[in-house]
N, C-alpha and C positions, 0 to 999 in steps of 0.2 A: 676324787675317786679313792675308793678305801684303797687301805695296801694287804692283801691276802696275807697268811701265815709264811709262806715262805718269803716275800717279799718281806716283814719286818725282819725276819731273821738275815738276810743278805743286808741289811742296811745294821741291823745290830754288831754285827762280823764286821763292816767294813769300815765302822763306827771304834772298833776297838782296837780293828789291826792298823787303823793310822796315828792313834793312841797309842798302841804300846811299839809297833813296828812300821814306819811310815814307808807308803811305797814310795819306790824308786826308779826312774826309768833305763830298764836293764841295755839300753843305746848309750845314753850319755848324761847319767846319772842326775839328771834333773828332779823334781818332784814327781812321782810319777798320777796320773788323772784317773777317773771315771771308775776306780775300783783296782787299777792293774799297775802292774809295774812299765808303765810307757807313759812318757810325757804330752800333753794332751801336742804339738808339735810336732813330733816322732809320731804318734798314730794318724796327726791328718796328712803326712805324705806315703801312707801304706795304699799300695795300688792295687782298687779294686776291678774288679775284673767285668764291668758293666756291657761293656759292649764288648762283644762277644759272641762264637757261634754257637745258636743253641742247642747244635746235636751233640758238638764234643768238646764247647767252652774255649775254642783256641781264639785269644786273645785278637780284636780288628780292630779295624778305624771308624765302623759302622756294625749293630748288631744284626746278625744275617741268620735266618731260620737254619741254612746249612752254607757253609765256607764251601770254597771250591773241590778242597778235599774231600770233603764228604758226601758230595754230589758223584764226583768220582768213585771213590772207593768207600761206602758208609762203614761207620765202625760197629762192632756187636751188641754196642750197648744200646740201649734205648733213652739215657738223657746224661746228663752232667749236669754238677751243681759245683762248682769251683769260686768262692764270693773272692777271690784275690788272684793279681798277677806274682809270678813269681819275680820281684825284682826288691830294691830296697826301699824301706828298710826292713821286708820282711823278709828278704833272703838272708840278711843275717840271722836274726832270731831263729828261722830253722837250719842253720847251720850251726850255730850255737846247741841249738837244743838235739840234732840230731847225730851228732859227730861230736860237740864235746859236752855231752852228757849235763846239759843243764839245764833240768828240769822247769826252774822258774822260767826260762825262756818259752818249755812248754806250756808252761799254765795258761803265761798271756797268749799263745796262740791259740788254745781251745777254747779263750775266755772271748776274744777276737770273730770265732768261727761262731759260736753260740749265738754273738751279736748280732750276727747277718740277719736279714733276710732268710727264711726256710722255704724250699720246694713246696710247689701248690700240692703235689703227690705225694705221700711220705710213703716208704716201704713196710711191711710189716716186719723187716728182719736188717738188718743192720749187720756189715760182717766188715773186719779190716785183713789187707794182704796181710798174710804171714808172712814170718820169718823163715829162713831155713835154720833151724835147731842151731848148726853152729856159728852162724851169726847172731842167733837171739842169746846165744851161750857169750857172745863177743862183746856185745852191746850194752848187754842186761835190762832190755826191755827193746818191746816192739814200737817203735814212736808212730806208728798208723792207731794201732789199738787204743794206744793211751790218748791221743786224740778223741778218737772215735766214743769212749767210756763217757765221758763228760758231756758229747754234745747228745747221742743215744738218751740220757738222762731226761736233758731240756727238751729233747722233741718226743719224747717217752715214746721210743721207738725199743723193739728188744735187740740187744747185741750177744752174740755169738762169736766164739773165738776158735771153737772146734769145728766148725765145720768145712772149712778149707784147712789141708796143710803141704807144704812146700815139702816136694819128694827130692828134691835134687840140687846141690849148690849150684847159684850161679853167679857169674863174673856182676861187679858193680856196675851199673846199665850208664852211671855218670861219663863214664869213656867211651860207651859205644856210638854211632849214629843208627838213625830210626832201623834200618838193615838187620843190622846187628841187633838192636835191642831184642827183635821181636822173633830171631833166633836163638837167642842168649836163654831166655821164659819161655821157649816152645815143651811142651809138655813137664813146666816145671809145678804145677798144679795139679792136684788131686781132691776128690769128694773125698771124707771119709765115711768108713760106712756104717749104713745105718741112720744115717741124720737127714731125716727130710725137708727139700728144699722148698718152702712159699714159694706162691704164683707171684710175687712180688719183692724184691731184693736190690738194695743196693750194698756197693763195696766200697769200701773205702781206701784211701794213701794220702800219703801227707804232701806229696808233690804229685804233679801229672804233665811230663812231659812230651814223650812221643803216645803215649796212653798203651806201652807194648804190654805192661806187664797187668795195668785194670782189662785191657782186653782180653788175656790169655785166663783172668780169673773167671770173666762173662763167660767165656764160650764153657769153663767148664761146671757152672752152676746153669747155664740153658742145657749143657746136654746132662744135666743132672734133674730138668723139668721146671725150674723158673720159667716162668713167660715173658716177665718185665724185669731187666736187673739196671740198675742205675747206677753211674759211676761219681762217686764223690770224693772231692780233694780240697783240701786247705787252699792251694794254688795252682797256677797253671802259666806254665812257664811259654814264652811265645817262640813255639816252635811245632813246625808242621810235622805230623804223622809220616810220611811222606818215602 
């Protein structure tokens, strides 16, 4: 099969950066494989997230149209796409990349997310949780967004960065339980205005835990007129909404 223009150019790049700069695997510094800084080793024990429930991705022992929980209490979104569990060794690489500021940690995980599988549905609009200004002042980048830029590209999807923004600081959701989180994000989201929202929308975050704070994003892009908004995440940590 021929190789398209963009395809010889990602083999020409990957042809010169093991030439001039050979990757390395940012775990345990092996050679690193397949284009990325991870060794082919370190990426076959990244755990993916296959079986799983299909409304809101929470990690099972069998894949189930809807978990227990969501038969009880369904969430607002209408699907999830999460290709990873949150556990290692990809919970380090975003802890590395999201807390100590190390970008190449990020690359391999967008480079990671890219590789999956892609949803049979794609959105026409592509949006990542915000920051609140003084955290994104603390951080100096949004690690949802910068995820989101790269894979947005590969599924030529449009991304948008304005059109949510975070009206109100709130405490780190890492210390709350489900209770908590989903008080902690109660009205910490706003449209801004003027920006009109597709009948079709997903959001993005880099982890998806109790799902408090993608949910608090849905409700307010449906009552902003989206019809369909879908939640997406690098990983999904195994733990109930609950």
């Amino acid at each position: 099969m021929a190789m398209n223009h963009k395809d010889v150019w990602r083999q020409v790049w990957c042809d010169l950066h093991r030439f001039v700069l050979p990757w390395r695997c940012l775990l345990c510094d092996a050679a690193g494989a397949n284009g990325i800084d991870l060794c082919a080793d370190c990426a076959a024990e990244l755990p993916r997230n296959h079986s799983c429930c299909a409304r809101c991705a929470l990690p099972l022992a069998a894949p189930a149209a809807l978990c227990g929980e969501c038969q009880r209490h369904p969430p607002p979104w209408d699907a999830a796409w999460t290709p990873f569990r949150y556990g290692w060794p990809l919970d380090r690489l975003e802890s590395r990349y999201k807390f100590g500021h190390d970008l190449a940690a990020g690359r391999v995980l967008s480079t990671l997310w890219r590789r999956e599988p892609r949803p049979l549905a794609l959105p026409s609009l592509l949006l990542a949780v915000p920051l609140h200004h003084g955290r994104l002042r603390q951080r100096g980048y949004n690690q949802a967004l910068e995820l989101a830029r790269p894979l947005a590209r590969a599924l030529q999807v449009s991304l948008r960065h304005d059109v949510l923004k975070r009206v109100r600081h709130t405490d780190a959701q890492t210390e709350l339980d489900a209770v908590h989180r989903r008080r902690n994000v109660h009205g910490a989201f706003m449209r801004r205005e003027g920006i009109a929202v597709p009948a079709h929308v997903a959001i993005l975050d880099d982890v998806m835990t109790t799902g408090a704070t993608l949910a608090e994003c849905v409700r307010v892009l449906k009552w902003a007129g989206a019809k369909r908004v879908d939640v997406w995440a690098l990983a999904r940590a195994p733990s109930p909404r609950g």
